[in-house]
C-alpha positions, 0 to 999 in steps of 0.5 A: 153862862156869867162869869161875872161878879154876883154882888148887887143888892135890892139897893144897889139894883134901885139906885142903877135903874133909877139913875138911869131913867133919871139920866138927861132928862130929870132937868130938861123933861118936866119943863118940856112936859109943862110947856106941852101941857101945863097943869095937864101934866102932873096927871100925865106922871101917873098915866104914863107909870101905869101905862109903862107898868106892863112893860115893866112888869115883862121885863121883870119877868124876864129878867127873873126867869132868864137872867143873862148879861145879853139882856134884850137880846138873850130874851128875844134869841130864847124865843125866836132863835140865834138869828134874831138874838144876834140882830137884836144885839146889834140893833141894840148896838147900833146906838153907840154911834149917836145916842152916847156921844149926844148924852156926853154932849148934854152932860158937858153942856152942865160944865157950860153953864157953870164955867162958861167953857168953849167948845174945846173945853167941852170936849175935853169934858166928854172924853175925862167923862169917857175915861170915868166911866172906863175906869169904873167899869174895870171894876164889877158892877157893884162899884158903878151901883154905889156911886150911882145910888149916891147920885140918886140921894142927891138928885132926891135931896136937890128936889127935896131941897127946892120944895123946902125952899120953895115953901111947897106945900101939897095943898098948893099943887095945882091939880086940875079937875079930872073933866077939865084936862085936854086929852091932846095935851096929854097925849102931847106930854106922854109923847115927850115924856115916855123917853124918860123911861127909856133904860129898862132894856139896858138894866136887863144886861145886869140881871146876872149880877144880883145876889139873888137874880129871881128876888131883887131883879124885879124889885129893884127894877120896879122900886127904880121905875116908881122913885124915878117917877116921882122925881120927875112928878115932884120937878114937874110940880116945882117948875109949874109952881115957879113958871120955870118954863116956856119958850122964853127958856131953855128946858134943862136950865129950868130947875138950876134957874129955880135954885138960883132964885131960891138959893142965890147965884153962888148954888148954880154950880151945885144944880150943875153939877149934880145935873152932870152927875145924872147925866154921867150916872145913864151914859154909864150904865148903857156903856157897862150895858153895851160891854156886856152885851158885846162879851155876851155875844162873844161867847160864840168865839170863846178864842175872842179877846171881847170873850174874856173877863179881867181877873175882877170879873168885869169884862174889860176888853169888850167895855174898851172896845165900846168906849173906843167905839164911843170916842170915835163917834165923839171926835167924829162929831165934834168935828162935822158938828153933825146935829144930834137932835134929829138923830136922836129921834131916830134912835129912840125909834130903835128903842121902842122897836127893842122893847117891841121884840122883847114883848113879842118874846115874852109873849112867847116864853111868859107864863100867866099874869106875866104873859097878859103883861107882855100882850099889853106891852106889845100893844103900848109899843105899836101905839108908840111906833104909830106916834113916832110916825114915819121917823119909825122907819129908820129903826125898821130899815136899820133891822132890815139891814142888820139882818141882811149883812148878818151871816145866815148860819151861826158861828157858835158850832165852831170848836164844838 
């Protein structure tokens, strides 16, 4: 069904995913897992990997064997119907409205701390970092996988950097013995630290796009998981290493605070910036992510402006009406100052209850060791919806909703 651009590579595949899951998080995550959890946590990184693994492996499997621009909710329609594929897209979609603008926010929030802006300039920030990341999905994919492989170099060498002048060595990592570790710490990090791997439903969206779909897909989306979790260990390292945690602080000024003190105050801006980088790198892929899914549910109506591609093959109008989506949602909040972190928990809530029904399809359609991975998914899901808690019912009530006011007969009969 593509139509769009086949022109990623294993590269350009590590780069995008690894970028995402980097995203908001690699400046403000180590330092929150720290504060949780101390030395504990540079054992959580390893526990956490091997516990998402399954996960990761199923979404390959999937993204290997069914390749579509509908992602999530391609996999779930292959296994439960129509109905279920369109209600899983718009709960995929139904995190525009606060997920986006708040990761706009944070990464403003680096232009903040460099310059000092209002909340005025601030949003100015957002809506420039909105018309990027529109004109970069004009074009294919392949242009937004470079600019974001690049970004992975530079967050890689900024943490190369603060271990080189840090004199950071792997004798001097404080690994605490395996009987001494707290297991409610480091069930309290994983909690905190699981968000970070957020962003493998939205890399299935660009399965169709690799050269080669059943080979690079779930190398790339492996490889990605791995270097961004080793980022995120070597961070943990450094800020344990220099104390850069704590209430005393704010998580994300934790890593820019430990390369003024090493660098000096004039090498602020490069954290800064390169923080406003990652930032832009996640907001971008989930907006590319969310154009493709909304011209992938537009093929029911091939008449629809949303089911066309441009003559780059990228599918403009759909990215348009996501970004318009977006601005909205921004303006809205700028003006209500509505408070997003709540919110925020919400919506992963809707995150895990994606990956939930992406396990339950694989369990389904899966084969062999691929289907063993999905069971164990599934069971790490639940786990992950019983420590969300009760905040997990807004991402069940928002299902409950989407598919009530869904229409109960597809559309996609019409002019066939």
């Amino acid at each position: 069904m593509s139509g769009l651009k086949q022109e990623l590579g294993l590269a350009q595949g590590v780069g995008l995913l690894s970028t995402s899951l980097l995203g908001t998080g690699v400046f403000a995550v180590p330092a929150l897992a720290a504060q949780v959890a101390q030395g504990d946590s540079l054992w959580a990184w390893p526990v956490l990997i091997a516990l998402v693994f399954p996960i990761a492996i199923a979404f390959a499997a999937l993204g290997r064997h069914f390749p579509s621009a509908g992602g999530a909710a391609h996999f779930v329609g292959m296994a439960f119907g129509p109905r279920m594929a369109k209600v899983t897209g718009w709960l995929f979609l139904s995190v525009i409205p606060v997920g986006l603008p708040a990761a706009l926010q944070i990464a403003a929030g680096f232009w903040q701390a460099t310059l000092g802006w209002s909340a005025n300039g601030l949003l100015l920030v957002q809506i420039a970092t909105l018309l990027a990341i529109w004109l970069l999905g004009t074009r294919s994919a392949g242009s937004s996988a470079n600019i974001q492989t690049l970004i992975a170099i530079l967050v890689v060498g900024l943490v190369a950097a603060i271990w080189w002048r840090g004199d950071i060595s792997p004798a001097q990592i404080p690994w605490p013995a395996i009987d001494e570790i707290s297991p409610p710490n480091l069930f309290h990090a994983l909690a905190v630290m699981f968000w970070c791997f957020v962003g493998l439903e939205a890399f299935a969206h660009l399965a169709t796009e690799f050269r080669n779909p059943e080979r690079d897909f779930p190398r790339a989306l492996l490889l990605g998981m791995v270097v961004a979790g080793a980022v995120y260990w070597g961070c943990t390292v450094a800020v344990l290493h220099f104390h850069a945690y704590g209430e005393h602080q704010a998580a994300a000024a934790s890593l820019p605070g430990i390369v003024v003190q090493l660098f000096g105050q004039h090498a602020l801006w490069v954290a800064c910036i390169i923080g406003y980088l990652a930032c832009f790198a996640s907001v971008n892929i989930y907006t590319q992510s969310f154009a493709r899914l909304v011209w992938s549910q537009a093929q029911d109506r091939p008449s629809s402006a949303l089911a066309k591609l441009s003559a780059g093959q990228a599918p403009v109008n759909a990215l348009s009406a996501v970004v318009g989506c977006c601005l909205l949602f921004t303006l809205l909040i700028y003006t209500l100052k509505l408070p997003l972190d709540t919110l925020l928990v919400y919506a992963n809530g809707i995150f895990v209850l994606i990956y939930l029904l992406c396990m339950l399809a694989g369990c389904r359609i899966l084969h062999g060791r691929s289907r063993l991975m999905a069971v164990a998914g599934l069971v790490l899901c639940l786990l992950l919806m019983v420590i969300i808690g009760w905040k997990s019912l807004y991402a069940l009530g928002m299902f409950a909703l989407i598919w009530l006011v869904l229409p109960r007969k597809p559309q996609a009969a019409i002019g066939s």
